[in-house]
N, C-alpha and C positions, 0 to 999 in steps of 0.2 A: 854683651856688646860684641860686633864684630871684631874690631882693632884690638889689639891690647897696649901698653903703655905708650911704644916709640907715635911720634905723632906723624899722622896720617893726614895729605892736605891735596884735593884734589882741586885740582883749575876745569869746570864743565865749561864746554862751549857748546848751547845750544839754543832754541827757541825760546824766546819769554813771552807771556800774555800776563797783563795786569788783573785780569779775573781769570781764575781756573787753576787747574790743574794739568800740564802738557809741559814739555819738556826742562826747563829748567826748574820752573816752582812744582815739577812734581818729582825730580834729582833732588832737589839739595835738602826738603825737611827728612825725607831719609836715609841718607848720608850720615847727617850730623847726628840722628837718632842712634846711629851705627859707630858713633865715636869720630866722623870726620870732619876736620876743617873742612870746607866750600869753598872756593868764590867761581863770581861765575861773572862770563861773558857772554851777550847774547849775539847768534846770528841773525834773529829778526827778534821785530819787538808789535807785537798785535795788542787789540783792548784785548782780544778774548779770541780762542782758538774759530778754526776754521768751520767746524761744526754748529758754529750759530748761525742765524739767518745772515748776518752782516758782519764785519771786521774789519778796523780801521790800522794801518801800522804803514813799519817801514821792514824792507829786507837789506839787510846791510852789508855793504863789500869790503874788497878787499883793504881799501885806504882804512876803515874806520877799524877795523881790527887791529891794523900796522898801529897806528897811535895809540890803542890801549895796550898791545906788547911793548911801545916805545917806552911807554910811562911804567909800566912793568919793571922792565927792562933797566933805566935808568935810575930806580930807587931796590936796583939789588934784591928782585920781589921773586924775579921767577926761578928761583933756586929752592925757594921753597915747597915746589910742588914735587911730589911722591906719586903720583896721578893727572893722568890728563884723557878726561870724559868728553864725546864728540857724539851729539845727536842731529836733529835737522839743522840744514845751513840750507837756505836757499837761494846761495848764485853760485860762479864758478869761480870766479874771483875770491869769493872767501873760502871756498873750498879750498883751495889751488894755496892759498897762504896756511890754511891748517895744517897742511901735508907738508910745508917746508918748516913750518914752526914745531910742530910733533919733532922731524928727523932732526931739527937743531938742538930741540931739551932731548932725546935719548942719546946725539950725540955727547954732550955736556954729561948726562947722568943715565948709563947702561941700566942702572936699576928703577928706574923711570916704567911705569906703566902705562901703556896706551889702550884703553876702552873704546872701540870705536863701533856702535850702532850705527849701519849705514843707512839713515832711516831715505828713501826714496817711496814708497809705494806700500798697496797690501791689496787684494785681495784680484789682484791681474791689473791694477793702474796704479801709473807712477803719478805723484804731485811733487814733482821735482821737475826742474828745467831737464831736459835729456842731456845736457852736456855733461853735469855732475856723474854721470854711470861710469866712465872711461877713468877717474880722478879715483871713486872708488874701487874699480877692478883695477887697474896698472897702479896703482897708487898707495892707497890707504890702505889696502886688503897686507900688502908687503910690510908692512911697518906696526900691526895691531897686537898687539899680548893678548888682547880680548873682541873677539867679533862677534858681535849679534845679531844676527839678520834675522826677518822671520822670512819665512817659507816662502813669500814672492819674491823677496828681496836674494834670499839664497840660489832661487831662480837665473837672477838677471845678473848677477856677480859670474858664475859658474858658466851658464846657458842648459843647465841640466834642468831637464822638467821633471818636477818633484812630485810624483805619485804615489810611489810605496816609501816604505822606511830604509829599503836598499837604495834608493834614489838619494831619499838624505844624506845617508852615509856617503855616498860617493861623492854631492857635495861636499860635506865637511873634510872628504878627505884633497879633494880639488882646492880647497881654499886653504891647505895644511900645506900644499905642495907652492901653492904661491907667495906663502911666506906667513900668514898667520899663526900662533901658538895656538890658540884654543881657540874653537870656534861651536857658537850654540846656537840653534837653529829653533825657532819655535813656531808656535800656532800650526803646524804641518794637520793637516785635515787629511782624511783616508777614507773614499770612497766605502769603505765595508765597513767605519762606524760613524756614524753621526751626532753622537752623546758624548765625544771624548776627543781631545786636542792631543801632539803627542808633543815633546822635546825632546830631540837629540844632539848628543854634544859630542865631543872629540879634542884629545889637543895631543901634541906632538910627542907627548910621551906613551902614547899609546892608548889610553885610556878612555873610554865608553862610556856614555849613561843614556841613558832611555827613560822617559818619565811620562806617563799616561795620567791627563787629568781634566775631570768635569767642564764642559763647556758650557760657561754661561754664557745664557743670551740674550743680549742687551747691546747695542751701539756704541760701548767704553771709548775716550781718547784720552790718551799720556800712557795707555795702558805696556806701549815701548819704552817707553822713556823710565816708567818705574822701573819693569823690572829689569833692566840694564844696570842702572843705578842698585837696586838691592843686590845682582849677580857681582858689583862690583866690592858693593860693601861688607860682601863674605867670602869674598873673591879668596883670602888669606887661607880660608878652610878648605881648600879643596874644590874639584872642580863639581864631584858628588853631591858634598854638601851643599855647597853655593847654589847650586841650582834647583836643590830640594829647597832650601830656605828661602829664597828667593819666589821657588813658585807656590810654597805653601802661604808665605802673606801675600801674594799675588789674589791666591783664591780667596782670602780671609775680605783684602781688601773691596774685590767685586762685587762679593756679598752683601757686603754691608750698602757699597754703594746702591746695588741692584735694590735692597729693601729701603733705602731712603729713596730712592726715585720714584718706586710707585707705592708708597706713603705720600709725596709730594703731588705725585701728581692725578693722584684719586679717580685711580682706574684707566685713565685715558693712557695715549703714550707718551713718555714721559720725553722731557725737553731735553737741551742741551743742557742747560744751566741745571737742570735736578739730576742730570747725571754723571756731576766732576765726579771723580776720583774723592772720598772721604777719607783723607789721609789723617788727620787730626784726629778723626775718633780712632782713626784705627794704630793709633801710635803703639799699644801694647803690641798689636801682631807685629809690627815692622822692628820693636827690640828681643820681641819671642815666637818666633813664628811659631805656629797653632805645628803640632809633631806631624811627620811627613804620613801620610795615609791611603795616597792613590799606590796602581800597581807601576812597576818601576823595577826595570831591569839594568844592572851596573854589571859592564863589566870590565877587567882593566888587562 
C-alpha cells in the first residue's frame, strides 16, 4: 500500500457521473485502495460522461460549494484533510472559490497538499469556459505541491508550444518558476515516434524523470483523472517512483479495458459505455503495479 500507518485523508473536488468512470468515481476507488480516506465534492454532477451520445446534469458554482465548506466548516470537518485533489470544475465561480478555499487550508495547515490537475482541454481544444485559463495560470499554478497538465494543457498554462522534449522541460521549468513544486507533464506525442507517449516531470529540487511508454489506441475518458489520483497516492515515494507506479497500472488498466471493449463489442467499434475505465477488475494492479518495464531516463 501506498500510505503507511499516520492516516491519510484527501478532500477531491471534481466531476461526478452516476454511470462511469471520469473524474471522481475514477479518484476515489483508487485512493482508498492506496490506504486513503476520500470524500469528495462534486463541481458538476452528469448521468454519464461527455462521450456518450447525450448527458443530462448540472455545473455547479460558486454558492453551492460555499454551503458544503460551511457545513464542513461548522462541524470542525475540514481539519481533517492531509490533501486536497482538484480535477474538472466547470464555471469560474467555482474555480475562483477553489483557489481561495485551497490558500485558506494551506494557510491553517503548511503541511497540507494541494494536487491540482488543471483539466481544461487535450489534444488543441479546450472544453472549458475560456475564463477558467487566467484562474489556472495567475492562480492555481502558485499555490500547487502537485501539477498535472498533459501536454495541451502545459501548452496553454506556459504559452510554450510543446514539440520536442526540450520544449517540455522548459515548460516544467516555467511553471517551477511560477510557483509550482512538482510539476508532471504527460501524454507529450513527438513527431519522430508514433508507437510511444513520453512523461516528463520536474520539481523544485532539481530533480528529472523521463518515462517512455506504449500508446494504446483507443478513445479512454477519466484516463486524467486516474492517473492524477494514483500520482497522488504514491506521491509519499518519491517523485521517480510515483510516476513509474502510477504509469505502470495506467498501462495495466488500458489494457484490460481495451480487451473488454472489443470482446464487448464483437468487432465493430466499441461505444462509450464498453469502454469505462475497468477499475474493479483491475484492483490488484492499482495495490501492485505490474514492475516498471518501458525505457525511462531519471535523472536528479
Amino acid at each position: 500500500m501506498a500510505a503507511d500507518s499516520r492516516q491519510r485523508h484527501v478532500l477531491s473536488i471534481q466531476s461526478h457521473v452516476v454511470h462511469g468512470r471520469v473524474g471522481n468515481t475514477a479518484a476515489a476507488f483508487p485512493l482508498q485502495l492506496l490506504g486513503y480516506e476520500v470524500d469528495l465534492i462534486n463541481s458538476v454532477q452528469l448521468s454519464n460522461h461527455t462521450g456518450y451520445p447525450t448527458f443530462k446534469g448540472q455545473v455547479l458554482e460558486a454558492a453551492e460549494l460555499d454551503v458544503l465548506l460551511s457545513g464542513l466548516r461548522s462541524n470542525s470537518l475540514l481539519s481533517n484533510y492531509t490533501h486536497i485533489l482538484t480535477g474538472y470544475i466547470g464555471s469560474y465561480s467555482f474555480l475562483s472559490k477553489v483557489y481561495d478555499f485551497v490558500r485558506e487550508m494551506k494557510g491553517k495547515n503548511p503541511n497540507l497538499i494541494y494536487v491540482c490537475d488543471p483539466v481544461m482541454g487535450d489534444n488543441g481544444q479546450m472544453y472549458v469556459p475560456n475564463d477558467l485559463l487566467p484562474v489556472y495560470r495567475e492562480r492555481l499554478v502558485q499555490i500547487a505541491d502537485l501539477l498535472t497538465p498533459n501536454c495541451y494543457e502545459a501548452e496553454l498554462l506556459t504559452g510554450i508550444s510543446i514539440k520536442t522534449e526540450n520544449d517540455a522541460q522548459m515548460a516544467i521549468e516555467a511553471l517551477l518558476k511560477e510557483g509550482a513544486k512538482t510539476v508532471v507533464i504527460t501524454s507529450i506525442e513527438l513527431n519522430t515516434d508514433d508507437n510511444n507517449l513520453i512523461l516528463i516531470a520536474g520539481n523544485r529540487e532539481g530533480e528529472k524523470v523521463r518515462l517512455s511508454y506504449p500508446k494504446i489506441r483507443a478513445q479512454f475518458t477519466g484516463t486524467g483523472d486516474l492517473f492524477t489520483a494514483l500520482l497522488l497516492g504514491w506521491n509519499e515515494h518519491g517523485l521517480k517512483v510515483s510516476c513509474e507506479k502510477a504509469l505502470m497500472t495506467m498501462q495495466a488498466v488500458l489494457k484490460r479495458t481495451q480487451e473488454n471493449a472489443l470482446r464487448l463489442s464483437e468487432g465493430k467499434v466499441p461505444s462509450a459505455e464498453h469502454i469505462e475505465l475497468q477499475l474493479v477488475r483491475s484492483k490488484g494492479d492499482i495495490e501492485s503495479p505490474p514492475p516498471f518495464h518501458s525505457s525511462c531516463n531519471h535523472v536528479t
